[in-house]
N, C-alpha and C positions, 0 to 999 in steps of 0.2 A: 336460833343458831345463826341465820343470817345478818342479824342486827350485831349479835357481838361480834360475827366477821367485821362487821362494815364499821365499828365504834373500831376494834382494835387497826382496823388498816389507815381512818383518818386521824388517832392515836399517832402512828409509825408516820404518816406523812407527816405531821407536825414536827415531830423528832427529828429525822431527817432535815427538814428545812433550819432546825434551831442549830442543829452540828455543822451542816455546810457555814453556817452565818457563823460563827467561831469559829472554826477553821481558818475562814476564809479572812476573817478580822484579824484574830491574831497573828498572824504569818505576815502582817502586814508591819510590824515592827519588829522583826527579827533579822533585818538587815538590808543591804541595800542587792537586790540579784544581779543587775548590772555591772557592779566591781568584780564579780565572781564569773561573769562570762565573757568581761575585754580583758585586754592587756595594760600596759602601761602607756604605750603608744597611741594608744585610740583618744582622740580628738573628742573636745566636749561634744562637737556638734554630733558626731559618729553616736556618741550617748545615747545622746537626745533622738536623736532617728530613731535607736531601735528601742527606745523607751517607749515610744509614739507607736512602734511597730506592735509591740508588748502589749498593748491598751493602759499601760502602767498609768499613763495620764488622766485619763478616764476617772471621773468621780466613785466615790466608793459604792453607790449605790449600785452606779449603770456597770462597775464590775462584778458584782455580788449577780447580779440579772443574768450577765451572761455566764456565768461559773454555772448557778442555778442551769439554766437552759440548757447549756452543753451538758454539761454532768448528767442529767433525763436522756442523753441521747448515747450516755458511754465516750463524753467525750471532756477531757480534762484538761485538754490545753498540750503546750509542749513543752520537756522537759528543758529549764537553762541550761543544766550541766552533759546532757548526754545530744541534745539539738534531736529530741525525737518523740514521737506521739508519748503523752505517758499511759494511755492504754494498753500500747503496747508494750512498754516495760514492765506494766502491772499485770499482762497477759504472761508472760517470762516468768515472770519471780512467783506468780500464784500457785502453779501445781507443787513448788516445793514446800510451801505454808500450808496447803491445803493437804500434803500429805503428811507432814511432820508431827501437824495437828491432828488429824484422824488420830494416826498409831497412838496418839498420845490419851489421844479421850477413849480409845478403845481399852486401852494399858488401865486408866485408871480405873472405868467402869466396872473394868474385870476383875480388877484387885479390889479397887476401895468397896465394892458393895457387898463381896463375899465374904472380907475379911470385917465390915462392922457388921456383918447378922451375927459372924462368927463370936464377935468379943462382947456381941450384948447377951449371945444366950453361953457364952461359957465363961464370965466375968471372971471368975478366982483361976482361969486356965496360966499354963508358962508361955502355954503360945498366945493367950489374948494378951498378956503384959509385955511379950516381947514385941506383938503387933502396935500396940499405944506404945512405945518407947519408939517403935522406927516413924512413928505417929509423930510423935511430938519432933524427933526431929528431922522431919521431913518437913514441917511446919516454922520450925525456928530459924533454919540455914536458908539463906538466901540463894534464888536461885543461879545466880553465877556463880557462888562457893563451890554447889555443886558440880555444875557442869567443868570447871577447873578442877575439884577433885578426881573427877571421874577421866579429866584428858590426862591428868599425873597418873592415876594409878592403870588405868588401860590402853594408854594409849603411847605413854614414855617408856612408864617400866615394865608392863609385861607386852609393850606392842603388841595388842591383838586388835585392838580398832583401832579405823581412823581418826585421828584427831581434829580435821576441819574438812570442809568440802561435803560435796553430794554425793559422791564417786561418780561413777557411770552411771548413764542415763538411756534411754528407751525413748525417742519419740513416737506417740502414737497422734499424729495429726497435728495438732497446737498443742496437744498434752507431752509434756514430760517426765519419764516415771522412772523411776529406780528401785521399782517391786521387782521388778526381771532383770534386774543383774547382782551379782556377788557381791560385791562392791558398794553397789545401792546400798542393800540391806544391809551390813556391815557397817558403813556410816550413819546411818539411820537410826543406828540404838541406842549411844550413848546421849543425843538430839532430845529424843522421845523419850529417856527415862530423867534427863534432866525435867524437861517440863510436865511431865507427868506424874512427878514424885508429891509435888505440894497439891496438885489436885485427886488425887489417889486421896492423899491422906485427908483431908477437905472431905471426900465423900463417904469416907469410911467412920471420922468421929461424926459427921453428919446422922448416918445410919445407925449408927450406934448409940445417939442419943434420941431419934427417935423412935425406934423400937424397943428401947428401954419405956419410956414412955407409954407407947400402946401397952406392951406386954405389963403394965399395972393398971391398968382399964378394966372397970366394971365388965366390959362386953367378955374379956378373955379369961377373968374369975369364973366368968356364966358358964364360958365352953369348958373348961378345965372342970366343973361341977357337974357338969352336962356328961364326964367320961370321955371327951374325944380324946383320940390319941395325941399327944405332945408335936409329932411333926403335923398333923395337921393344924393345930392351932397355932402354930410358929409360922409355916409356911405358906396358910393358906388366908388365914383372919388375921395374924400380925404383920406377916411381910407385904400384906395390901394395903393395909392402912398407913404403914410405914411407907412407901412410895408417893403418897398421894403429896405430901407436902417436898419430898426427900427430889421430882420431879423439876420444880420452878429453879430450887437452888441449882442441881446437876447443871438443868440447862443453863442458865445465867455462868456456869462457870466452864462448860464447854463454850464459850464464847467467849471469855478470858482466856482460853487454851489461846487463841486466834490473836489474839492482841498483847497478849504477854508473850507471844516469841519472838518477840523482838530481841531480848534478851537473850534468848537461848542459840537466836541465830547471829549475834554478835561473838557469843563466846565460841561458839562452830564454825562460825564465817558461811553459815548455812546460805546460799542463794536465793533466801524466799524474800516478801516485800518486807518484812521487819529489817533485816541488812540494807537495802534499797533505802527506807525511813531516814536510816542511823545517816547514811551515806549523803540525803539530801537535806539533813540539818546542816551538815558542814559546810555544806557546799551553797546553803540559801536558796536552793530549788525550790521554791515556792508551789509550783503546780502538783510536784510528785508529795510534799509531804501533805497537802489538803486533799489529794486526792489519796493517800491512804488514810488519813482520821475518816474521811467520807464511807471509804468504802468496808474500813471494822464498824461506824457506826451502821450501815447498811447489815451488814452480818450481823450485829448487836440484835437490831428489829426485827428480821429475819427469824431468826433463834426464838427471841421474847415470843413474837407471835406463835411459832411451832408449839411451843410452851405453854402458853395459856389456851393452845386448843385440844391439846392432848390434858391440861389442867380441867380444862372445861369436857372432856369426856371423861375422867379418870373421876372424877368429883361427883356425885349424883347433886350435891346441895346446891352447888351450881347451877345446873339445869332447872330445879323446880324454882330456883331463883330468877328466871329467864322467861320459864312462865307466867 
């Protein structure tokens, strides 16, 4: 157990180092940041100082070292467009990504996995076909379609939610919440059923094809022959074996919940770091967008590792593998 900790952690530190290094590379021709943070007024020399100030001049090496070192220590440099730690901006914008995304992976979990045990054991049902039709398209519509439908039909014409914004917020210390006000919660739904919708369905035909799957296995003909009752062989021999692989996927796409809302906080104007991203491509802020690919790839490895350890207990073949 300890060696696969210790393979999977020098695993994620490699990872880590290969995403800082493309990050950090490519952001290097995507414009120049100094035009974006003088005026017209400003004197070459005035440039040249705070390019010098910047370490801009610095070989690409000896700034990859230091990006590396500071970033180890939670320190990313300063923002050109806003003149401010982007720690601290990324402190700001996180509890609204961090909660938008929860509801979301909660939303999905709760739907996607009930409703694919549902339409593998009641396949000829009205409700399993209507399930795989809101499947498929929830699968096919792109996820800003949706969240645009959903601000027309809820938010125009019948006004009952808000259309952009957080609402109201709760500080609890550096955290920001909007579970404790009306308004929060309110704004909060149409957010979370946008991003939620294509991972709902993602884990639903997921579950769905593989408990189809098991429930044709030798081992469930045996228990079926055996007399055991139908929900125990459904729920307790099929719905186990079905998680075991159904597990890796879920998590790898709870981690896509984190990184694909950017999208969804563009079209809500949501305040998490996906809007922040959007905001410092235009603007050629350099520090703040490498230091958000860093910090989803960090959540990426995070995740993966959770996942192969819960893989690795959930698994027995694993283990005798180990031994």
């Amino acid at each position: 157990m300890l060696s696969f900790i210790a393979q999977r952690l020098i695993q994620s530190v490699l990872v880590m180092l290969t995403v800082a290094l493309i990050a950090f590379s490519m952001f290097r021709y995507v414009g120049d940041p100094i035009a974006s943070m003088v005026g017209q007024d400003t004197t070459p020399e005035q440039r040249d100082q705070l390019r010098e100030q910047l370490g801009l001049n610095d070989p690409f090496v000896v700034q990859y070292a230091h990006f590396v070192a500071n970033a180890a220590r939670g320190d990313f440099g300063i923002s050109y467009r806003h003149r401010r730690p982007v720690s601290e901006l990324l402190e700001e914008r996180l509890p609204a990504t961090l909660e938008l995304s929860f509801v979301s992976a909660v939303m999905a979990l709760a739907l996607g996995i009930p409703m694919g045990i549902y339409t593998a054991l009641k396949r000829h049902g009205v409700l399993s076909k209507t399930f795989m039709a809101i499947s498929l398209a929830g699968i096919s519509l792109p996820t800003f379609l949706i969240g645009i439908l959903l601000i027309l039909f809820f938010g125009v014409q019948l006004r009952w939610l808000p259309s952009f914004g957080r609402g109201d917020v709760v500080g609890l210390g550096w955290w920001t919440t909007g579970f404790l006000t009306k308004s929060g919660l309110l704004a909060l739904i149409m957010p979370a059923i946008t991003l939620a919708l294509f991972q709902m369905t993602l884990i639903m035909r997921l579950v769905r094809a593989e408990m189809l799957e098991v429930l044709r296995a030798d081992f469930i003909k045996f228990a079926r022959a055996r007399g055991l009752p139908e929900r125990l062989i459904n729920f307790r021999h099929a719905l186990k074996n079905t998680m075991v692989p159904v597990i890796t996927i879920t998590g790898l796409q709870l981690g896509s919940i984190i990184a694909f809302a950017i999208i969804t906080e563009t079209v809500f104007q949501w305040p998490g770091m996906g809007l922040l991203f959007i905001q410092a491509i235009s603007m050629v802020d350099i520090p703040v967008m490498a230091a958000y690919l860093v910090l989803i790839a960090f959540m990426f490895v995070v995740i993966n590792l959770v996942v192969d350890l819960l893989y690795f207990a959930v698994d027995p073949r694993l283990r005798v593998q180990s031994k």
